[in-house]
N, C-alpha and C positions, 0 to 999 in steps of 0.2 A: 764405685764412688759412693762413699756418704756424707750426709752433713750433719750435724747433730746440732742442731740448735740449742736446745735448752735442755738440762739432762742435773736432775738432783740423783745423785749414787743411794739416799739412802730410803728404801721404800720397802714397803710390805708386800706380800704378794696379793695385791689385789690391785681393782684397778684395772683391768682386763679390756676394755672399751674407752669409743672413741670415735674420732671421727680420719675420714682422710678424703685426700684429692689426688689425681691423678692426671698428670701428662703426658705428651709423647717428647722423646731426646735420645737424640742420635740411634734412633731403632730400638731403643728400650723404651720403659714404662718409666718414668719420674712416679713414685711415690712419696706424698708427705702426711703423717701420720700424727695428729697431736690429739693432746687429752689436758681438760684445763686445772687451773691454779685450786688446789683443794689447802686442807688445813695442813698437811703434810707434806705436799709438792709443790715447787715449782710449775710454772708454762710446762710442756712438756711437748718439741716437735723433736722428730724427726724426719731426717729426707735420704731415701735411696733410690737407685735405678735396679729395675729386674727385668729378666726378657720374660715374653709372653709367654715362653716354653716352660717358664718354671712355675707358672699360676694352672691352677685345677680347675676347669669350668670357666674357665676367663671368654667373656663374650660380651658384644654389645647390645648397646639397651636399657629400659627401665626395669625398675625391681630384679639386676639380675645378682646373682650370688656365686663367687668364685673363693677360691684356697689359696693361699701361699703354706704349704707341708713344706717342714726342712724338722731336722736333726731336736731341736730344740722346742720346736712346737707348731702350734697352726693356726695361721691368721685366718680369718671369715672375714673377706669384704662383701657386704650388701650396699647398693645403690642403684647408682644409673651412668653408664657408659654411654658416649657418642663419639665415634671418629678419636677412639685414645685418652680422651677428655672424661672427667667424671669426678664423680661426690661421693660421698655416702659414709656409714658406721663402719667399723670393723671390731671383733670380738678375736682375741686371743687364749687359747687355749694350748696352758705346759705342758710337754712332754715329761710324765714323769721319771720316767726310767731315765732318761736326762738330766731332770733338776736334781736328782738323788745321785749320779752320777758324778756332777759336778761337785755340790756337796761334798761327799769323800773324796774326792780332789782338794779339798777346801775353800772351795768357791761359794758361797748361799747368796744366788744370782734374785736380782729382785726381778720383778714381773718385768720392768722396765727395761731391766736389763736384757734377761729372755728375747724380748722382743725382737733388740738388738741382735742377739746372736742367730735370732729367726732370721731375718733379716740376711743378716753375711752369711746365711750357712756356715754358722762357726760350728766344729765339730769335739765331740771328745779327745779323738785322737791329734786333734792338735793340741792341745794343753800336754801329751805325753811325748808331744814331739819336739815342742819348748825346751822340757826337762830334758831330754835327750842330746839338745844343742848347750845344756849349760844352766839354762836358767831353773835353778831347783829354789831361789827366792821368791818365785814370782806370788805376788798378792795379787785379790780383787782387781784392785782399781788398775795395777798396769796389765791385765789379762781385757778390760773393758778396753783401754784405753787400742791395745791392739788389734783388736776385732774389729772397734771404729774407726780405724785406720784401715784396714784390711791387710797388716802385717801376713803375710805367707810366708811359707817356711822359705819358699824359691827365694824370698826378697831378704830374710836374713840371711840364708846360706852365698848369697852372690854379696852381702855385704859383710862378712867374714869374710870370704874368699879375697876380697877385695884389700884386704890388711887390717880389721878390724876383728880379728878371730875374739877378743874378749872384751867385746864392747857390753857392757850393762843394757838392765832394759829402760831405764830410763833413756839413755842415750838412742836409743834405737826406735821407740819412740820420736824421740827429735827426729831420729834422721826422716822417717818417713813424712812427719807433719811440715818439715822442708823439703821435700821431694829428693833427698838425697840420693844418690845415685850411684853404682856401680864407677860411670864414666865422669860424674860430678869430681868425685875419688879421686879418679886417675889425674885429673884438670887439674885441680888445687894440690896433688902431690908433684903434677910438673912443674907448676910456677910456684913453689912455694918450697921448692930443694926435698919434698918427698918426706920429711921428716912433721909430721902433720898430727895431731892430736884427734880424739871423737869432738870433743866439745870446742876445739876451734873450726872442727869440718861444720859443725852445725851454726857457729860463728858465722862461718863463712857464706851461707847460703841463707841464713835470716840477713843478713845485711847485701844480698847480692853481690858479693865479691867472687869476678870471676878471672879469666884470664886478659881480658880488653883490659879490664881496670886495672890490674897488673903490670899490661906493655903499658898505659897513657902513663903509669905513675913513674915507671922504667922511663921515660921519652923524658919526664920531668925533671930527671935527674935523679932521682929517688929509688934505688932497690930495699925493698921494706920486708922485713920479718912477717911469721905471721901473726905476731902480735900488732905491730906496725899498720900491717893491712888494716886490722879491725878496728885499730881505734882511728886511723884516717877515715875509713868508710862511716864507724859510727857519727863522728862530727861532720861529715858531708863534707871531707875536704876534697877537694877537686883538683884535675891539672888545671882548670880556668884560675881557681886559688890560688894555684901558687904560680902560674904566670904572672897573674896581679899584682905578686908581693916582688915578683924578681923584677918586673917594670917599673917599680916603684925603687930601685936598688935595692930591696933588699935579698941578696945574694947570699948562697952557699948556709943555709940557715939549716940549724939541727931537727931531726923530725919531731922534739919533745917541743919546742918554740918553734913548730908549726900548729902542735896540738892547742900549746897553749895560747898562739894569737885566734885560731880558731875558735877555742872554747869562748873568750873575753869577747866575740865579733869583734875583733881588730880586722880593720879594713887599710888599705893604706890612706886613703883619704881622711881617716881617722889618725894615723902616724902622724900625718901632714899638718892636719889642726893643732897636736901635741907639739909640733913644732914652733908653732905659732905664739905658743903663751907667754915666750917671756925667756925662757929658761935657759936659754941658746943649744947645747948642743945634748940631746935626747935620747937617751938609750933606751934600744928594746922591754928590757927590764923594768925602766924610769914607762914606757907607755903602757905596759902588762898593768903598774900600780896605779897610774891614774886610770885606765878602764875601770878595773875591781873597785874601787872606789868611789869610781863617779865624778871625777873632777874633770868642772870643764871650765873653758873660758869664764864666762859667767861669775862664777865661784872667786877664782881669779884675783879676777877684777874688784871684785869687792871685798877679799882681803888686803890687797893693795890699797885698796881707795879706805881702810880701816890704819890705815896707819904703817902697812907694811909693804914697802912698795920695793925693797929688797931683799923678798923673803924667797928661799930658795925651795927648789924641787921637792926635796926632802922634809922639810917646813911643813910644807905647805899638803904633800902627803898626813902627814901629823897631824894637823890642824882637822884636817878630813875627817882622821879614826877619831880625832877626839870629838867633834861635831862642833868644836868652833865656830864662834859666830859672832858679830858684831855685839850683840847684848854682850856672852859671857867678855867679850874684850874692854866693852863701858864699864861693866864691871871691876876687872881685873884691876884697869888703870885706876879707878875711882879708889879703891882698895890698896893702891900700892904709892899713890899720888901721883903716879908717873907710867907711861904706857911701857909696860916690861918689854921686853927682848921676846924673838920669837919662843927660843927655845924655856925660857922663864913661862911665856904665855903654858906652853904647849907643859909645862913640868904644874903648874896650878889648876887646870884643870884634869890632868890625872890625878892628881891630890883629890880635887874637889869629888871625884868620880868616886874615888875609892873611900872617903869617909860617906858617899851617899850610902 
C-alpha cells in the first residue's frame, strides 16, 4: 500500500534528501518520507509499508544507518530506531543503468519520481510487460500513476480476464483507485443484466452501488438500468425517499420525476405547503416550478395583497422570472392610470427588461 500525499510530477533530478519517520503496521514498517516546499516543488510526502526483510542493516538504536536497494536506486536512512519507532534523514541515490533505461523507454523519471519507483520495486520489465498486454500509449504520468497504485500485471490480467480484455489505461487506473475487483465485476454484471461498461464499473464503486442497493431499490418497486442506478445513487435517493413520496400518495411515479423532485429537495411536506397556497389542485410539474423558483407562501400573499388576489399558478410563476414586485406594480398602475391585468403586468416588465 501507498499513500502519496503531495507529489508535483515536474522536477529536476535533484533534491535527493530529506527527512522520514517510521512506524510499525500490521508487521511491516509504515515509512513517511517528505522534503520541503522549495521554489520548484510542492510539500513533498510520501508514505509506504516495507518488510524489515527488504532494508540492508536495518537495526535499532541511535545513529544507526540502514538501505532500501531495489531496481531503481538506493535510499540511506540515518537516525534513531526504538521499538519500530524512529526519525532521521534519508539520502537517495539513482540507479543509473535504470534511469537510462527508462529513458529509452521514454520515461525521463524525476528524482521524485525514482523514489517512488524505489519504493514499489517497480521494475523495467514491467513497463515491457504493459506493452505486451496492449498498452503501447502509455506516457509518464499514467506509468507513475500505476506504480502508485501498485497496478501488477496479476491485477490487470485477472481484470481482462474478467470481461474487460480492452480496457484503456486510464480506466484501469480507476479501477484500482476504486478497488475494483475481479468479484466486484461479477456482482455489478449479475444485478445489472451483465451488459456493463468500464466507466460505469467505476460509476459504480465511486458511488458505492452494490447489490443490497439494487435488491432495496428492486423491494421499491424500482428495477433501474445502470444509468438509473447511478444517477439515483449520485442524488442520495433512498428506498426511505421514496416510501416518503408513496405515503405521501404519490404513486407509480417515473424514475426521471424521481431524480428531478430529488434534485429540487422536494420533500412531501413541501408538496403539501404547495398545496396550501391558494391554487387548488397542484401538479407535480406546477411544485418542480415553484421550488426552482423559490415561491413560497410569503411571496404569495403579497401579490395578492398587491392587487392580485386571482392570479393564477402560472401568473404568478411569471411574476417570479420577471422579479415582480410591489414597487415595479406602483409603478406600472401609476403609468397606465389603472392597475393592468396580470398578464399586461407580466408583458411590461419584460418590455421594461429588454429595453434595459
Amino acid at each position: 500500500m501507498i499513500l502519496w500525499l503531495s507529489f508535483n510530477p515536474v522536477f529536476s533530478q535533484s533534491g535527493t534528501t530529506g527527512k522520514w519517520e517510521v512506524v510499525p503496521e500490521d508487521g511491516e514498517l509504515l515509512f513517511e518520507l517528505r522534503k520541503p516546499l522549495t521554489s520548484d516543488r510542492d510539500n513533498w510526502n510520501i508514505s509506504h509499508k516495507v518488510s524489515k526483510e527488504s532494508l540492508t542493516g536495518y537495526s535499532q538504536g541511535d545513529n544507526v544507518t540502514f538501505f532500501l536497494r531495489r531496481p531503481a536506486g538506493e535510499i540511506q536512512f540515518k537516525g534513531s530506531v526504538h521499538n519500530d519507532r524512529g526519525e532521521g534523514e534519508f539520502e537517495f541515490t539513482p540507479d543509473a543503468a535504470y534511469v537510462k533505461s527508462m529513458k529509452d523507454n521514454g520515461f525521463d523519471l524525476s528524482t521524485d519520481e525514482l523514489i517512488l519507483f524505489a519504493f514499489m520495486n517497480q521494475t523495467i520489465q514491467y513497463v515491457s510487460s504493459l506493452k505486451s498486454l496492449g498498452f503501447d500509449d502509455l506516457n509518464k504520468s499514467n506509468l507513475v500513476a500505476l506504480t502508485a497504485l501498485d497496478v501488477n500485471i496479476d491485477y490487470i490480467q485477472s481484470i481482462k480476464k474478467a470481461g474487460f480484455s480492452d480496457i484503456q489505461v486510464s480506466q484501469l487506473i480507476a479501477f484500482k483507485a476504486q478497488q475494483v475487483t475481479p468479484k466486484f465485476i461479477s456482482d455489478v454484471k449479475g444485478f445489472s443484466g451483465g451488459d456493463i461498461s468500464a466507466n460505469e464499473i467505476i460509476s459504480f464503486a465511486a458511488l458505492g452501488i452494490d447489490a443490497q442497493y439494487v435488491a432495496e431499490m428492486s423491494k421499491s418497486g424500482y428495477e433501474l438500468s445502470g444509468d438509473e442506478l447511478i444517477q439515483f445513487k449520485a442524488m442520495g435517493i433512498t428506498p426511505e425517499y421514496i416510501g416518503t413520496l408513496k405515503a405521501s400518495g404519490l404513486k407509480d411515479l417515473d424514475t426521471q420525476t424521481i431524480v428531478q423532485l430529488k434534485a429540487q429537495g422536494i420533500t412531501p411536506s413541501y408538496i403539501e405547503s404547495c398545496k396550501k397556497l391558494g391554487f387548488g389542485e397542484v401538479s407535480l410539474e406546477d411544485v418542480i416550478q415553484l421550488k426552482i423558483f423559490n415561491i413560497d407562501k410569503a411571496y404569495v400573499d403579497r401579490m395578492k395583497a398587491a392587487g392580485y388576489p386571482q392570479i393564477s399558478l402560472q401568473q404568478i410563476v411569471q411574476f417570479k422570472i420577471f422579479k415582480i414586485d410591489e414597487v415595479f406594480i406602483k409603478k406600472a398602475t401609476e403609468f397606465r392610470g389603472s392597475k393592468p391585468e396580470p398578464d399586461k403586468l407580466i408583458q411590461l416588465k419584460a418590455v421594461g427588461d429588454n429595453d434595459d
